[in-house]
C-alpha positions as CSV (number, residue, x, y, z in Angstrom):
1,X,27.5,-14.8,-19.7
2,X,25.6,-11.2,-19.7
3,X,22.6,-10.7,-17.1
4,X,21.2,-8.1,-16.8
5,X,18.2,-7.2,-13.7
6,X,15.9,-4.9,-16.0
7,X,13.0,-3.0,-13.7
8,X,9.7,-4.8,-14.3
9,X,7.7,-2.1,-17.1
10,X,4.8,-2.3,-19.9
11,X,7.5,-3.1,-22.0
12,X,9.2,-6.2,-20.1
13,X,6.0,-7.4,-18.9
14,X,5.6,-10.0,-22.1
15,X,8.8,-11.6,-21.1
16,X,7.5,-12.6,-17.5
17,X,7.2,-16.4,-18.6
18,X,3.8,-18.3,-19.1
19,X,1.3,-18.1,-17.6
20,X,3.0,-15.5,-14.8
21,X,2.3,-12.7,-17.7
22,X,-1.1,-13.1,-18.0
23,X,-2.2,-14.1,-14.2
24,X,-3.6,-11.7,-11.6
25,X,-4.1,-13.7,-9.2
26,X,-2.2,-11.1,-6.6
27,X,-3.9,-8.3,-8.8
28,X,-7.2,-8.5,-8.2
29,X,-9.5,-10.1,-5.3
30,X,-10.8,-13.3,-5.6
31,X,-14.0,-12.1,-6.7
32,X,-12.7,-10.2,-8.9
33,X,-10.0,-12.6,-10.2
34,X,-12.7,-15.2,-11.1
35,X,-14.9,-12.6,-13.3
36,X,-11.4,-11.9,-15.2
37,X,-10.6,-15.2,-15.4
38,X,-14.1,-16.2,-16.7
39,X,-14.1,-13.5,-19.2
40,X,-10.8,-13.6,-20.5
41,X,-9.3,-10.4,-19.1
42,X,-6.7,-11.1,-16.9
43,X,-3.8,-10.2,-19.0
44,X,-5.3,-7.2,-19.4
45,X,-6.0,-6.8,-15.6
46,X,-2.5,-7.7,-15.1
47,X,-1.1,-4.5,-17.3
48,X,-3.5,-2.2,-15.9
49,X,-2.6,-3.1,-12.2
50,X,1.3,-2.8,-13.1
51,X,0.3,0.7,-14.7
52,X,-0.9,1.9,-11.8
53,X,1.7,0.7,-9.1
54,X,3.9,2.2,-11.5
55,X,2.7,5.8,-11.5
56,X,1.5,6.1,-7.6
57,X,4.4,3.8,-5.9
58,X,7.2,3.2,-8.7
59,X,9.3,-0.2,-9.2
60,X,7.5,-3.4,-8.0
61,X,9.1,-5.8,-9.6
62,X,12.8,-6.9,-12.0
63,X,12.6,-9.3,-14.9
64,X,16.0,-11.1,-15.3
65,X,18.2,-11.2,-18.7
66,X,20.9,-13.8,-19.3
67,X,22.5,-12.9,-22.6
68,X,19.3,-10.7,-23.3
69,X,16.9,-13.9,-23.0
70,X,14.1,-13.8,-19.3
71,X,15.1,-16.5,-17.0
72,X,13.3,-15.5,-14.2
73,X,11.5,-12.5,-12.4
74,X,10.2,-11.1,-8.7
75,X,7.2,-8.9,-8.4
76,X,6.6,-7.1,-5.0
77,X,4.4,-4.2,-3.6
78,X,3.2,-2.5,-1.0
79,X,-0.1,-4.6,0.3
80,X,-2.3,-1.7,-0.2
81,X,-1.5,-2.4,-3.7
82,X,-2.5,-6.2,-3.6
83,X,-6.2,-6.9,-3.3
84,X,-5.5,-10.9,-3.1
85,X,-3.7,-10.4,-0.2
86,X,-7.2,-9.2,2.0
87,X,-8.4,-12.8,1.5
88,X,-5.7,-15.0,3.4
89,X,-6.1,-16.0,7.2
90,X,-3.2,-14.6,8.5
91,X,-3.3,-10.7,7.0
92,X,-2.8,-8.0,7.1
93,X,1.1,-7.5,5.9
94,X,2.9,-5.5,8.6
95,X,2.1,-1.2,7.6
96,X,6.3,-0.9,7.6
97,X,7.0,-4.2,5.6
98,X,6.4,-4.5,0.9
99,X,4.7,-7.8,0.1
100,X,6.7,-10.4,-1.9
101,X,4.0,-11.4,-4.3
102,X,5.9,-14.1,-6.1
103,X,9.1,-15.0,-8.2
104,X,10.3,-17.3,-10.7
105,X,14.0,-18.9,-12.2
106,X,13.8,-21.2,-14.8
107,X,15.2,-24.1,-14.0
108,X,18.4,-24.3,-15.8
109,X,19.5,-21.3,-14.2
110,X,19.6,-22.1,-10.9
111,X,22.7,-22.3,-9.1
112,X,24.5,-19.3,-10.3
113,X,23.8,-17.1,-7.8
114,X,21.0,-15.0,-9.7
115,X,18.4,-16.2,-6.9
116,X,20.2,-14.1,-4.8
117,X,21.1,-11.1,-7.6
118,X,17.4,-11.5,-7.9
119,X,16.3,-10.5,-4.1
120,X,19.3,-8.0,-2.8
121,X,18.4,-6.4,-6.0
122,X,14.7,-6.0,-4.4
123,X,16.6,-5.4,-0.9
124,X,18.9,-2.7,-2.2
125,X,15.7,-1.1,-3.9
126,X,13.8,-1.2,-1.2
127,X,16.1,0.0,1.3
128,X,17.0,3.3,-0.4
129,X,13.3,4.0,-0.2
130,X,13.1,3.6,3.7
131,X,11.6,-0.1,3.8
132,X,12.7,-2.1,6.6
133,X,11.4,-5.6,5.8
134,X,9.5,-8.1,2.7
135,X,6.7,-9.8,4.2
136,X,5.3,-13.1,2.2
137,X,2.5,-15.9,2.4
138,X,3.7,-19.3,2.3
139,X,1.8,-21.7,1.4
140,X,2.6,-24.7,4.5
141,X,1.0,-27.6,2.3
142,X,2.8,-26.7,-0.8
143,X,2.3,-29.5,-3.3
144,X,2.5,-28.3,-6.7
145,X,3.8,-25.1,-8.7
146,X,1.6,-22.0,-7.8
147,X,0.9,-18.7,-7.0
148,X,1.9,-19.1,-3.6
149,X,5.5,-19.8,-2.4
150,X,6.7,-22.6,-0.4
151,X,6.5,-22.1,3.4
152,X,9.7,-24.5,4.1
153,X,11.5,-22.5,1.2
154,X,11.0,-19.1,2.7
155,X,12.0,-20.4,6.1
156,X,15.2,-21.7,4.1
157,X,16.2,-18.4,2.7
158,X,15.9,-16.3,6.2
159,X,12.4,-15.4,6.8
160,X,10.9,-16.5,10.0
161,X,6.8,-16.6,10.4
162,X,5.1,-13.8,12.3
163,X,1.6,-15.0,11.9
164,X,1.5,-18.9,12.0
165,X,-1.5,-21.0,10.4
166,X,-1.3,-24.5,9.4
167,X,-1.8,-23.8,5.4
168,X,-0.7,-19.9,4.9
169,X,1.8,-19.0,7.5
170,X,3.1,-15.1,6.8
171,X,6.6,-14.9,6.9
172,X,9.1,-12.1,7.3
173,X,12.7,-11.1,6.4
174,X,14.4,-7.8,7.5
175,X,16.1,-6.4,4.2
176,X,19.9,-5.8,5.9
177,X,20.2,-9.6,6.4
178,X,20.3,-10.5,2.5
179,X,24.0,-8.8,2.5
180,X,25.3,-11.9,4.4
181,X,23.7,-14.7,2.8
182,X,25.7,-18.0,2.8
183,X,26.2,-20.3,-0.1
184,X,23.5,-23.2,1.1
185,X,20.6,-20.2,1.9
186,X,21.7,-19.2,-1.6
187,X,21.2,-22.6,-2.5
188,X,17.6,-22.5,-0.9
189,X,16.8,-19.5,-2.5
190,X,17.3,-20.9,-5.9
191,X,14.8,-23.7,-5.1
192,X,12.4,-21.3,-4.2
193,X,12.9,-19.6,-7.1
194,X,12.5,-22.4,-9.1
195,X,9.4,-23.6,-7.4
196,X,7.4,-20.7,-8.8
197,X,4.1,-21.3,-10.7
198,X,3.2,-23.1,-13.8
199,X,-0.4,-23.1,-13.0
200,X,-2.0,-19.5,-12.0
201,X,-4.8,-21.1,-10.1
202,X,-3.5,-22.5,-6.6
203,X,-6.3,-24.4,-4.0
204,X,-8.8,-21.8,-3.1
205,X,-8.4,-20.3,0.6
């Protein structure tokens, strides 16, 4: 079995899967989101907000490849760079910590340890460019796929809340702790992969 962890371009953008390619829900504000939404233009919203991170930070996300089809994905980003994340109780992100936005792992691919390729991938990336620590919203009530990842399933996987709040909780991992990972956090980490969304809309804050 080939895999490959391709960096997240204008090219490998169309093989995030449904609807992740086409939602901006981290891209935008919710005002903003909405008037997309309404108007048909988040797709293009989407490609114009990775242009952008692209050109003033660099990398901010990897699309996975198993035998050269996407199974999965992780997008991440300075907050500065993610206009959603204004809008939820417990901000702002910590100024020395990137925002994990979201990720996804189909299914069938869980278990084979490319949850954790996946985020010491980010970790390694991250690191060389002097970042200490991801920072991410969990979602505390987490029902149904969306946007926002599982509180419990972050916990699971090493990060530990900094901010409390009984819906969105922010949670934080320190990057040199994914390089010792055991096999049932790897185990957690592929559920939260797998969690990821199916529908781009979550409950409104």
């Amino acid at each position: 079995m080939g895999r490959q962890l391709v960096p997240l371009t204008l090219d490998t953008l169309p093989h995030l899967p449904d609807p992740c390619a086409e939602c901006a829900f981290w891209e935008l504000d919710p005002v903003r989101g909405e008037e997309a939404a309404g108007a048909g233009q988040s797709a293009r919203e989407k490609e114009s907000w990775l242009s952008s991170v692209l050109l003033r930070w660099g990398s901010c996300g990897r699309v996975v490849y198993v035998d050269d089809q996407p199974v999965g994905f992780v997008l991440y980003a300075p907050p500065a760079y993610v206009p959603r994340s204004a809008a939820f109780p417990t901000s702002p992100v910590s100024p020395d910590a990137v925002q994990l936005m979201t990720a996804r792992l189909r299914t069938e691919y869980q278990g084979q340890g490319l949850g954790r390729v996946m985020v010491q991938t980010v970790a390694k990336d991250l690191l060389r460019r002097g970042v200490r620590a991801m920072e991410a919203f969990g979602d505390a009530d987490w029902r149904r796929p969306a946007c926002v990842l599982p509180a419990d399933h972050l916990l699971a996987v090493g990060f530990k809340t900094v901010r409390p709040h009984p819906v969105f909780p922010r949670l934080r991992l320190e990057l040199r702790s994914t390089v010792s990972w055991r096999e049932d956090v790897e185990r957690a980490l592929d559920q939260l992969l797998g969690a990821v969304q199916k529908d781009p809309v979550p409950r409104p804050l």
